[in-house]
C-alpha positions as CSV (number, residue, x, y, z in Angstrom):
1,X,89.3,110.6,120.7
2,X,90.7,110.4,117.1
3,X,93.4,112.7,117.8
4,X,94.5,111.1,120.9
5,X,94.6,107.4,118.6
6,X,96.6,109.3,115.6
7,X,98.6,110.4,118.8
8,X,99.4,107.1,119.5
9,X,100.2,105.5,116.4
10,X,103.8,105.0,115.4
11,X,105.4,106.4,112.4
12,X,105.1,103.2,110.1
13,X,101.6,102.7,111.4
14,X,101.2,106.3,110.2
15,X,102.3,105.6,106.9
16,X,100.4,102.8,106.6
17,X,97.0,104.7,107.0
18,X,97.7,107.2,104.8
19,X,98.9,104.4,102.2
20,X,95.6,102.8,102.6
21,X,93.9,105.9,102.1
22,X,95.2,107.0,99.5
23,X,94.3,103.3,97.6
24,X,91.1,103.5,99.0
25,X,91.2,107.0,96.8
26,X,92.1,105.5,93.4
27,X,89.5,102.6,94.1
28,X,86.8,105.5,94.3
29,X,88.6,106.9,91.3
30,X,88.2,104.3,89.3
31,X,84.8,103.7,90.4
32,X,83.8,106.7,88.9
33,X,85.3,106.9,85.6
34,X,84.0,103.9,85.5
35,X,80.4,104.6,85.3
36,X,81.7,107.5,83.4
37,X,83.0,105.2,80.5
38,X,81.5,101.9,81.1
39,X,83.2,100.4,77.4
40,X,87.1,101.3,78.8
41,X,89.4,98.9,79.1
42,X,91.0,98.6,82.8
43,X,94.5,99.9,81.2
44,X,92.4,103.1,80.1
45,X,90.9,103.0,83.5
46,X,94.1,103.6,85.2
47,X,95.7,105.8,82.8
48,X,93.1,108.2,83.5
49,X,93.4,107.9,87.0
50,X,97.1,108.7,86.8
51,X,96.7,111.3,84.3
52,X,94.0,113.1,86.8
53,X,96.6,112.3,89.6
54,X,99.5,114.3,87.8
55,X,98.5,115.6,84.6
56,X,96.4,119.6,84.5
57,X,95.1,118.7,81.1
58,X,93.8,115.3,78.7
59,X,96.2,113.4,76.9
60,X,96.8,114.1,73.8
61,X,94.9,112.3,71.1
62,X,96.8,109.3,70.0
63,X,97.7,108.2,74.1
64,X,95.0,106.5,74.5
């Protein structure tokens, strides 16, 4: 039944599912890190979620 709705959908509403999902991702991202490091500051929330997003290794030292 899910493939046959997928099926359905047109390309923009396509792309708008998988934009959604991939927020809803970050959200969960940022969830976790978080209750990983309750004192960080939003800004050091999301640079960690980019830096997990595109980066192998931590930033160096003085980038936070």
């Amino acid at each position: 039944m899910q493939l046959e709705i997928e099926r359905a959908m047109t390309g923009e509403e396509r792309l708008i599912r998988a934009l959604e999902m991939s927020e809803l991702a970050r959200e969960f991202a940022k969830a976790r890190i978080r209750s990983d490091h309750p004192d960080w500051s939003e800004a050091q929330i999301t640079r960690e979620v980019l830096r997990l997003a595109f980066l192998p290794r931590p930033l160096p030292h003085g980038f936070r």
